[in-house]
C-alpha positions as CSV (number, residue, x, y, z in Angstrom):
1,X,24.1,0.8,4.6
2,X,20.8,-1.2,3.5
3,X,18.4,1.7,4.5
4,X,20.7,4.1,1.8
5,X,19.5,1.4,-0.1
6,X,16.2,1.0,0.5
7,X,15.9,4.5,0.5
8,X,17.0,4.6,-3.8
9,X,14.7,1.8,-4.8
10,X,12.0,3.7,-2.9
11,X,13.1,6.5,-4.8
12,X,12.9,4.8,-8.0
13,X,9.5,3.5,-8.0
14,X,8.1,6.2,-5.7
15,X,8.5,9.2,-7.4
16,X,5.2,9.6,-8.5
17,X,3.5,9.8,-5.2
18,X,5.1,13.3,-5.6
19,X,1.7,15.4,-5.8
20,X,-0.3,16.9,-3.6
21,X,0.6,17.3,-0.2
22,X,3.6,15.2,-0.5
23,X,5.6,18.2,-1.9
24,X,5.2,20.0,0.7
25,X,6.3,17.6,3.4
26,X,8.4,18.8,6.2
27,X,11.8,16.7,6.8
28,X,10.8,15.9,9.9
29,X,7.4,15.0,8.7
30,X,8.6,13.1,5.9
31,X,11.3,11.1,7.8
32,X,8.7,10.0,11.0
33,X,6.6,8.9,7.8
34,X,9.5,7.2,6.3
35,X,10.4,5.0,9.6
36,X,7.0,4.5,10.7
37,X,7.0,2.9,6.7
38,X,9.7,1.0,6.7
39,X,9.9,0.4,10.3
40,X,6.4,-1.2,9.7
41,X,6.8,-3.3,6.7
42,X,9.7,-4.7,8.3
43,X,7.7,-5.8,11.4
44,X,4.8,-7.1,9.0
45,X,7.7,-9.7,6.7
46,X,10.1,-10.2,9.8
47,X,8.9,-9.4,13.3
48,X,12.0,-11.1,14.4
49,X,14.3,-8.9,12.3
50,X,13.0,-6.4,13.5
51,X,13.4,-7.1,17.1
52,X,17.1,-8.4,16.4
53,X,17.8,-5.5,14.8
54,X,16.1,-2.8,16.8
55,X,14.8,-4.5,19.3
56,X,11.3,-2.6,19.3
57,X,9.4,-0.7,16.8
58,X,9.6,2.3,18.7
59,X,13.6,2.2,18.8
60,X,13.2,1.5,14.8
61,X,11.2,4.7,14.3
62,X,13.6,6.6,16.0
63,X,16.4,5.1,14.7
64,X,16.0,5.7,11.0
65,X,14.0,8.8,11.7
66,X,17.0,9.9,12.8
67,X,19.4,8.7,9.9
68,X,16.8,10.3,7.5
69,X,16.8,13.7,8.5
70,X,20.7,13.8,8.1
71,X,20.2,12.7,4.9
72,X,19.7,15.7,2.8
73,X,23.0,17.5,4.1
74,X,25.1,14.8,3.1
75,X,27.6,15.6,-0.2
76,X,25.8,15.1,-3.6
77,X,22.9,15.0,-1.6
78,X,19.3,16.1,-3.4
79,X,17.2,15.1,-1.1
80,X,13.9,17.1,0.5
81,X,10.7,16.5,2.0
82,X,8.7,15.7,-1.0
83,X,11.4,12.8,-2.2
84,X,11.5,11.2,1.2
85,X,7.9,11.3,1.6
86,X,7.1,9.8,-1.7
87,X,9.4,6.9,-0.5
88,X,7.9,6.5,2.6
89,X,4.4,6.0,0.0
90,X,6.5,4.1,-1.7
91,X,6.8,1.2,0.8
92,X,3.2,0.5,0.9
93,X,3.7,-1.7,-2.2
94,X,6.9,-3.0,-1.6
95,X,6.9,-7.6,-0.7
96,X,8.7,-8.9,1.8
97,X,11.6,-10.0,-1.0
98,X,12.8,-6.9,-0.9
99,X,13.8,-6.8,2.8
């Protein structure tokens, strides 16, 4: 799934966001963060990708908030608050290319 993938590069370039307050992120903080992120970029580089995939924002913020928090019980899985928050931060300095 492209958000799985998102979700690594964000990962890989966002693991220093990981101070602070970021740490101690709730999952369900962390994944409304995440969606509200991605779910925003996507509408500022594609407003019509967004609507043909999700139809609204608000459908695309629950959508993935949704996927995220199942996340972290998946097998293999080590992911927490504090990593999905610091790829939600992440996205701020992600272009358009990488949708």
């Amino acid at each position: 799934m492209r958000v799985v993938s998102r979700l690594a590069l964000a990962v890989s370039s966002g693991l220093g966001a990981l101070s602070g307050g970021a740490c101690d992120a709730t999952l369900e903080d962390a994944c409304a963060d995440l969606a509200a992120a991605e779910c925003g970029h996507l509408r500022a580089c594609s407003d019509a990708l967004l609507v043909a995939a999700y139809g609204d924002l608000a459908t695309c913020e629950r959508t993935i908030a949704a996927s995220c928090a199942a996340w972290p019980s998946l097998p293999g899985a080590h992911l927490g608050g504090g990593v999905i928050e610091a790829c939600a931060q992440a996205y701020a300095g992600h272009p358009c290319e990488l949708l």
